[in-house]
N, C-alpha and C positions, 0 to 999 in steps of 0.2 A: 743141672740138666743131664740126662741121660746120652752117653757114645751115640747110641742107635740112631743113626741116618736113616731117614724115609729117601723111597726111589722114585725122586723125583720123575723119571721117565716115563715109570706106568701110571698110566689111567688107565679105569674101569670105562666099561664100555657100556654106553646108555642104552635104553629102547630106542628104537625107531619111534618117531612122533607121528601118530594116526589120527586125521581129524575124528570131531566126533561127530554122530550117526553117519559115518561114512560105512555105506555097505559093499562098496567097491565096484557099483556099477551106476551110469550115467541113467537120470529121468530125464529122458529126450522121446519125444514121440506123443501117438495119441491117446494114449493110455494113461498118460502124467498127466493131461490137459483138462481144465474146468471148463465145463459148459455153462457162459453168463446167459440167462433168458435176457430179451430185449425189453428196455422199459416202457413201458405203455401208460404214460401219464391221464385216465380219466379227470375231466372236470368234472363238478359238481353242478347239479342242476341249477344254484343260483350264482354260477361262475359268470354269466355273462348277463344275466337278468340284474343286478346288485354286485357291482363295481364300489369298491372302497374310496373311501374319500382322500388315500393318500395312493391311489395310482396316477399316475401321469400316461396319456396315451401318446405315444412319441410318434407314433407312425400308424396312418388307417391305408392300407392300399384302399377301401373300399370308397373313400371320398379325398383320392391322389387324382391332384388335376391334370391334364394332357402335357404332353411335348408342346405344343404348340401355343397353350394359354402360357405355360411357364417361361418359355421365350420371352412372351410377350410381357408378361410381368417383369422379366429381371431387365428387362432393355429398358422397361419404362424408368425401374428402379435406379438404372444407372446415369438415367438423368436426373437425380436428386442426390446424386453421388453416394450412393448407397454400394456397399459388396456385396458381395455374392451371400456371403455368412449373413451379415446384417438385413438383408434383403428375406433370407430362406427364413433367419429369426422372427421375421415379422411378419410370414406368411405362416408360420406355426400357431404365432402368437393369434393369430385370428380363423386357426382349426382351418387353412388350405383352402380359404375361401379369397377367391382371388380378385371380389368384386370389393368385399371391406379393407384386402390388404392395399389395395391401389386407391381407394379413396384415403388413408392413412398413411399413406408413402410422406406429403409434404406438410404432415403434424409432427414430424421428429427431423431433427439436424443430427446424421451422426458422426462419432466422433473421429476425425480425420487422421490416424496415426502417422503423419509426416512428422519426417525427421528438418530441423535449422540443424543452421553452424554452429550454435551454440551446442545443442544437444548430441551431435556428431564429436564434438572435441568432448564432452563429459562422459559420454559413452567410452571413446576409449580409453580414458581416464582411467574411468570404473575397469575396464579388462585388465588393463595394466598393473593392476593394485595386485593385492598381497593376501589370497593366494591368487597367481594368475586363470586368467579365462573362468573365473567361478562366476558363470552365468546366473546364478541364484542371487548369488547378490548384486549382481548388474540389473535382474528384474525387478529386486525393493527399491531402486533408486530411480526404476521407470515404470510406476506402475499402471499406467496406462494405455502400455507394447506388453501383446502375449508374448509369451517366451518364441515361439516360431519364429514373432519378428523381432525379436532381441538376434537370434541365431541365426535370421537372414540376414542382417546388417552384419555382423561380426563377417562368416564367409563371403557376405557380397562386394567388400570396400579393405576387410582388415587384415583375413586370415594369411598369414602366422604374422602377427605383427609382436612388438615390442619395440615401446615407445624410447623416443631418445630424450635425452636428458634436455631439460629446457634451457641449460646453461650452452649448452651446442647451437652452434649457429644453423644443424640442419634440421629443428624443432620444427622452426615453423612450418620450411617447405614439406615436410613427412605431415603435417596435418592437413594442408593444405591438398595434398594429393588426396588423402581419406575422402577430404570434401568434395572433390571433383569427382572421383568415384562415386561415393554418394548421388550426386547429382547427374551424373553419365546415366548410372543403373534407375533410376529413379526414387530413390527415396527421399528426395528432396525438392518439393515443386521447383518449377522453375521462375527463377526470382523476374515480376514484371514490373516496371517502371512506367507509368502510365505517366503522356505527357499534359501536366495541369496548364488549361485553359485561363485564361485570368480576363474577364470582358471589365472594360473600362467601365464605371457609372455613366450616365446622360443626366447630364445635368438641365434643369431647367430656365426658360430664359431668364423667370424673374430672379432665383436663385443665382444666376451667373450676373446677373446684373449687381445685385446684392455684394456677393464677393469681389466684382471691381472695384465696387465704390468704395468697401471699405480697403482694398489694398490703394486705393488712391488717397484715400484720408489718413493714414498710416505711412504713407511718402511724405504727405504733407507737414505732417506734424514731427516724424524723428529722423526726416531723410529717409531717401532710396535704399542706404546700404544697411542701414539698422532696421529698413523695414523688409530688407532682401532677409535676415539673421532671425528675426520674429517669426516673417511664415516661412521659414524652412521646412516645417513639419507641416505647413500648409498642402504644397503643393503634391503631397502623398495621397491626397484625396480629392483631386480634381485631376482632369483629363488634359490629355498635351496640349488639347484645341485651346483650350483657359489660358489668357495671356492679361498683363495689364500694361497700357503702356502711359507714360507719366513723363510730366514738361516739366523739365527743368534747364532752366537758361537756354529758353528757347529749344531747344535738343530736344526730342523724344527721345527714351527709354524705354526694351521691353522687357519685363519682368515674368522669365518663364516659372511661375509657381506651380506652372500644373503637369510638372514630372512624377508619376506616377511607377510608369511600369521600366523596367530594364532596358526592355528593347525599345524606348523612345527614342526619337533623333535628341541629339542637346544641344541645348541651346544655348549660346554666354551673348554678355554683356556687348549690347553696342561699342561704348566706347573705353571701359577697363576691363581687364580680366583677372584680376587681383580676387577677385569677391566672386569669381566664378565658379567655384569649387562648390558654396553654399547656395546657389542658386540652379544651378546642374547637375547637379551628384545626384544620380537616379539609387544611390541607394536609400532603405526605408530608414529612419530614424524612430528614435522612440522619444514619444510627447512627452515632458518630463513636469510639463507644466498646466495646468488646466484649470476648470471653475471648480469652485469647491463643492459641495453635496446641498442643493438647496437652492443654488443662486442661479436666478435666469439670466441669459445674456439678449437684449431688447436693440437691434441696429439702428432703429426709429429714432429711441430716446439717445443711445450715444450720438447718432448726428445733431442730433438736436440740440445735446450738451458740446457740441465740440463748435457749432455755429451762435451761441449764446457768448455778446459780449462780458468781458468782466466788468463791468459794473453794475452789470446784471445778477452775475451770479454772486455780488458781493449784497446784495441784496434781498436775495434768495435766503443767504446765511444768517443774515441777522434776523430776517422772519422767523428761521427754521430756531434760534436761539431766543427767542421773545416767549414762543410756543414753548422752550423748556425751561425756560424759568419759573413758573408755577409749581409745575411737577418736582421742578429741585426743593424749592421753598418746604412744600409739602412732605416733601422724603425728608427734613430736617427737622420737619416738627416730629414726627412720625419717632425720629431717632432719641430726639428729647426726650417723648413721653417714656420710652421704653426704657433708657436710664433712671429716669425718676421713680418707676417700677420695682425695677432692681434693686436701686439702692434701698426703697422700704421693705423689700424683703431680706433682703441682710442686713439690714439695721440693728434688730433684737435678738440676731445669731448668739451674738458674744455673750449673753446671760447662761445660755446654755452649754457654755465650755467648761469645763472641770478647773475646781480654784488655784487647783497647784499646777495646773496644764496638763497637757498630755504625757505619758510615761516614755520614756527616750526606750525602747524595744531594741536589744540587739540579738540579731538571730545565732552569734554565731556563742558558741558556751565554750568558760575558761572549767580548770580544773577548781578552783575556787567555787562558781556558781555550780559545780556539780556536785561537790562536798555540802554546799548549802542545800540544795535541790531533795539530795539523800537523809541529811539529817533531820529539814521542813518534813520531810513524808512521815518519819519517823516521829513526829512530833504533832502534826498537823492530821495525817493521811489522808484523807483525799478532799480535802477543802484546798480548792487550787489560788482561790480568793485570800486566802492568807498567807499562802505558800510565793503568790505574787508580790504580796507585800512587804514578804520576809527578803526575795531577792530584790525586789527594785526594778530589775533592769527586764523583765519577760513577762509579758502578760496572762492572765489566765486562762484566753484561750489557747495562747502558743503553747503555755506548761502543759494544757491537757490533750495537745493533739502531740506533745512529747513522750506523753505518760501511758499513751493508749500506741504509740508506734513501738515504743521501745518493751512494752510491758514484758510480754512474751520473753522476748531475747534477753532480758536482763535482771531476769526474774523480781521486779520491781515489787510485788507486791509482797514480798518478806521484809520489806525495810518499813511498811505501814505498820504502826505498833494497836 
């Protein structure tokens, strides 16, 4: 390298930097300025005669109906719980005629975007996610709320929220507030509990007669207190007026069966109270036991069998067993003939069974029976009738559905000579 120091100190001095067409004076003024003419859009002679088939006319002032008809329509509308949007929708939809939009006001139900609890707690859910307040995707998850009312919910119940963690005991009450808001602001009908009426049946005389006699034949026969356990599930469908009352050991007994509703008086047991739980307990139970699908129940014929001495009805039975003794005989013969049948048709089976028997088939192959298998083909080729013969142990359909599965993969038919 050369002694000679450069002088770091000096620098050459640049031009001045002049933009370019800069002529050094300002275009301000009226002499710089363009004259735009106004545009004057003519239509076409068949602009208004010959309207296209994909114009929509969104708006006619010239068949726009009064103030005073449109009151009247939206008020009518709002007793079909129609809005205002849905309401104006359906006066478009019939070209601002106010006479067809009100006879079609109560052919459509529309749809009511109220907010549940259920849908209040998902909603903030949705906010709370990841990325926060992405209203976009809180509207795929409701897509039944325009976004407006996604964004009126959010500001009217939540805004700035962020949810606490569910493991924190103050979860629930911070939802719980959302909801009351909610339902303060109105986006949540207000919940009605309507109180249900419940009228007793009226029962009829003969029908109440009916039911005493059988709750008195039913004491009679298993006792009062197994007959208290039986119609348990009775008295859920008869009225409090229904009573039965029943002699035993001299003593009346009255058997209130016919507790029905909650608010009856209850009624126990004249003289224990043990068994009163089963016979008073105005709760409903469920029938667990009943007639089976077919079978009629006849009150006539069981009083009639329950007033029939037994040697009566020992009498009955050996009729009713005279009458099937015929029909047995007959079913016996019947069985005969069809054995005797049978047997002559398998009689001369056994001619036609093969003289050495059947071949003992085993599906599963040793390396032996494949060595055999390879060298049969090689010798045989596709005669599986010999090639069965040669192994013994597989038949010749099994060899040929072996011969056609494997053929491909095992290149089988190089070993065919």
């Amino acid at each position: 390298m050369s002694g000679v120091r450069r002088n770091a100190g000096f620098r050459s001095s640049k031009p001045p930097k002049h933009p370019k067409d800069n002529d050094g004076c300002s275009r301000v003024g009226s002499n710089y300025q363009v004259d735009v003419p106004d545009f004057i859009y003519v239509h076409s002679s068949s602009f208004k005669n010959e309207p296209s088939h994909l114009e929509v006319n969104v708006w006619n002032p010239d068949h726009s109906p009064s103030v005073q008809d449109m009151n009247a329509y939206l008020s009518e509308a709002i007793k079909f719980k129609y809005s205002q949007e849905s309401a104006r929708t359906l006066l478009h939809y019939h070209k601002y005629n106010i006479r067809r939009a009100v006879d079609d006001l109560p052919n459509y139900q529309p749809i009511l975007n109220t907010w549940n609890k259920h849908d209040v707690r998902r909603f903030l859910k949705c906010v709370d996610g990841r990325p926060r307040k992405n209203f976009v995707n809180v509207k795929r998850s409701f897509p039944a709320y325009r976004m407006g009312e996604v964004h009126g919910l959010y500001y009217g119940i939540a805004a700035p929220f962020k949810a606490i963690s569910r493991h924190n005991r103050r979860h629930g009450r911070q939802m719980q507030n959302c909801y009351e808001k909610a339902l303060k602001c109105g986006f949540i009908p207000t919940p009605s509990s309507p109180q249900r009426q419940v009228v007793a049946p009226v029962l009829e005389d003969e029908e109440a007669s009916v039911d005493s006699a059988l709750e008195r034949h039913l004491c009679d026969i298993v006792g009062w207190q197994q007959a208290g356990r039986l119609l348990a599930d009775v008295r859920r469908g008869r009225p409090t007026a229904s009573s039965s009352i029943i002699n035993e050991g001299g003593g009346y007994r009255t058997l209130t069966f016919g507790r029905r509703f909650p608010g009856a008086a209850t009624e126990s047991l004249a003289a224990s109270s043990d068994h009163s739980s089963s016979f008073c307990d105005s709760r409903p139970r469920m029938n667990k036991r009943g007639l089976p699908s077919g079978m009629h129940y006849d009150h006539e014929e069981f009083l009639k069998f329950v007033k029939t001495p037994p040697e009566e009805l020992e009498k009955m039975r050996e009729d009713e067993l005279s009458k099937l003794a015929p029909v047995d005989n007959e079913l016996k013969s019947l069985i005969k003939s069809v054995d005797a049948q049978i047997q002559g048709i398998f009689e001369g089976l056994e001619k036609f069974y093969p003289e050495g028997g059947f071949p003992n088939v085993s599906y599963r192959w040793t390396r032996l029976e494949l060595a055999l298998f390879v060298s049969a083909l090689s010798k045989h080729g596709d005669d599986f009738a010999a090639i069965a013969q040669t192994l013994g142990t597989k038949s010749e359909s099994f060899l040929r559905d072996f011969y056609n599965q494997y053929r491909s993969r095992f290149d089988l038919d190089t070993f065919i000579g």
